[in-house]
C-alpha positions as CSV (number, residue, x, y, z in Angstrom):
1,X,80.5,89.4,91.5
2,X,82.5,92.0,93.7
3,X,85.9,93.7,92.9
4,X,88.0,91.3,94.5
5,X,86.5,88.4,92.8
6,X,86.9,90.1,89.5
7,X,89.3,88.6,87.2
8,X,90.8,91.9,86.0
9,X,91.6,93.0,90.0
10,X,93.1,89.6,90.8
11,X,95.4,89.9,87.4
12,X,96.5,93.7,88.2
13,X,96.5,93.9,91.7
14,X,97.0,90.9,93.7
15,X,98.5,88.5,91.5
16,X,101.5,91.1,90.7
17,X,102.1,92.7,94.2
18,X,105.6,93.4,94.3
19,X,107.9,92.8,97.4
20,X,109.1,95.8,99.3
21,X,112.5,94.6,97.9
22,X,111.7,94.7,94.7
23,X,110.1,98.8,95.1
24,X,112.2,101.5,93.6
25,X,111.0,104.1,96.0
26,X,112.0,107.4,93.9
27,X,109.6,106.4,91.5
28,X,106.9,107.2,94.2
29,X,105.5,110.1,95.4
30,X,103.0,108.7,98.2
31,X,102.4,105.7,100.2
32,X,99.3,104.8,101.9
33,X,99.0,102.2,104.5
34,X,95.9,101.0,105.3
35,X,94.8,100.1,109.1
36,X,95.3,96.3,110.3
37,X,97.5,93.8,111.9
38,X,100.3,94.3,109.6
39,X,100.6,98.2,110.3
40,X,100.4,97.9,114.0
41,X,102.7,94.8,114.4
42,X,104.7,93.9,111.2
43,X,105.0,97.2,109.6
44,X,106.9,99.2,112.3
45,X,110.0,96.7,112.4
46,X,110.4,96.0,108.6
47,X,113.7,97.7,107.6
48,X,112.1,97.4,103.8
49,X,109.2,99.1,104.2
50,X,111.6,102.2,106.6
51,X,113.7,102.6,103.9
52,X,110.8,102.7,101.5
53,X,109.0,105.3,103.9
54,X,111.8,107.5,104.6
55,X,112.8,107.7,100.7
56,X,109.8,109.0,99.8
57,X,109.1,111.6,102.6
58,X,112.9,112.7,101.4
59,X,111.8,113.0,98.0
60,X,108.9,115.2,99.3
61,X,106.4,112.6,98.6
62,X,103.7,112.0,101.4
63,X,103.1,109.2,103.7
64,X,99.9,108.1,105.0
């Protein structure tokens, strides 16, 4: 069986994503975005996921 079939991955990571509205972003020090369709051509225009950005490279946190 491979990590993403795993019942313990499913439970902690992808059955309890959280929104970008629902993100606290002080609470974070780094985001990481990985490559894809959503980075090139949903990401850049989400006002969430600026705010979300920006608060945490404020904060000193790191964006990559």
């Amino acid at each position: 069986m491979g990590i993403y079939e795993s019942a313990d991955f499913i439970q902690r990571g992808l059955s309890n994503t959280l929104k970008p509205t629902q993100i606290k972003p002080a609470d974070y020090d780094a985001i990481y975005y990985t490559g894809g369709h959503g980075v090139m051509w949903d990401f850049p225009d989400n006002p969430e996921l600026k705010t979300i950005a920006r608060t945490i490279y404020q904060n000193g946190g790191y964006l990559v």
